[in-house]
C-alpha positions in Angstrom: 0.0 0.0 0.0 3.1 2.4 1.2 4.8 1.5 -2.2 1.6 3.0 -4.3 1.5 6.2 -2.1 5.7 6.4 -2.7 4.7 5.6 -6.6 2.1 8.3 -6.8 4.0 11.0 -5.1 7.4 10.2 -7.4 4.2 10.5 -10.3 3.7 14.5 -8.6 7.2 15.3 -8.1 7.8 14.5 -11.8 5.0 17.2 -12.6 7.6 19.9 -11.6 11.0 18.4 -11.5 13.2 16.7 -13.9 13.7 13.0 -14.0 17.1 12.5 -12.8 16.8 14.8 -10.4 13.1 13.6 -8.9 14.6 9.8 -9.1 17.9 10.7 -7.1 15.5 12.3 -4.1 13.0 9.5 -4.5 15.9 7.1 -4.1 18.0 8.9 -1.7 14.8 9.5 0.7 14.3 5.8 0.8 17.9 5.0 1.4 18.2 7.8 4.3 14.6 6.7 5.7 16.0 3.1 6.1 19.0 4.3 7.7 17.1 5.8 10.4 14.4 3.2 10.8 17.6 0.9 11.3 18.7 2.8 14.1 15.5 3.3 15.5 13.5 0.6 15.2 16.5 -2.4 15.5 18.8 -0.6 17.3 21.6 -0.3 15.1 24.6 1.6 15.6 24.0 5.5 15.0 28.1 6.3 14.8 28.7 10.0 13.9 30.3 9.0 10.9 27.1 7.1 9.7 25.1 10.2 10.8 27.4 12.4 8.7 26.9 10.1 6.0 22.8 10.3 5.9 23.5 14.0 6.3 25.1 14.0 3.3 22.8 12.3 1.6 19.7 14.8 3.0 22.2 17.7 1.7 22.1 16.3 -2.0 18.9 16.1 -1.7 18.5 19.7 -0.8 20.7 20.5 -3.7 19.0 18.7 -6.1 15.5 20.4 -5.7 17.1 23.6 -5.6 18.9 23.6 -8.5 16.5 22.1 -10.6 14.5 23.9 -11.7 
């Protein structure tokens, strides 16, 4: 059901925002959201490197959307 919703709101994003750029969030979103449930939900190790990491990630992001366009 979460998949469809996720599907559908890529569908939107591509509405305003070029391909490559509305993948890369799509993707790096999900990559960045199963980081965190990791460490929430099954305790895994939050190291400051790994949170730098997802940072990054959420900062190309950021960069993506606001350059496109």
């Amino acid at each position: 059901m979460l998949l469809a919703l996720f599907v559908y709101l890529l569908t939107k994003a591509l509405q305003v925002l070029p391909v490559g750029a509305a993948y890369a969030v799509w993707t790096g979103i999900g990559a960045a959201g199963t980081v965190i449930a990791g460490i929430v939900f099954f305790s895994e190790p939050a190291s400051p490197l790994r949170v730098v990491f997802i940072a990054t990630v959420v900062a190309g992001i950021v960069g993506l959307k606001t350059t496109s366009g």
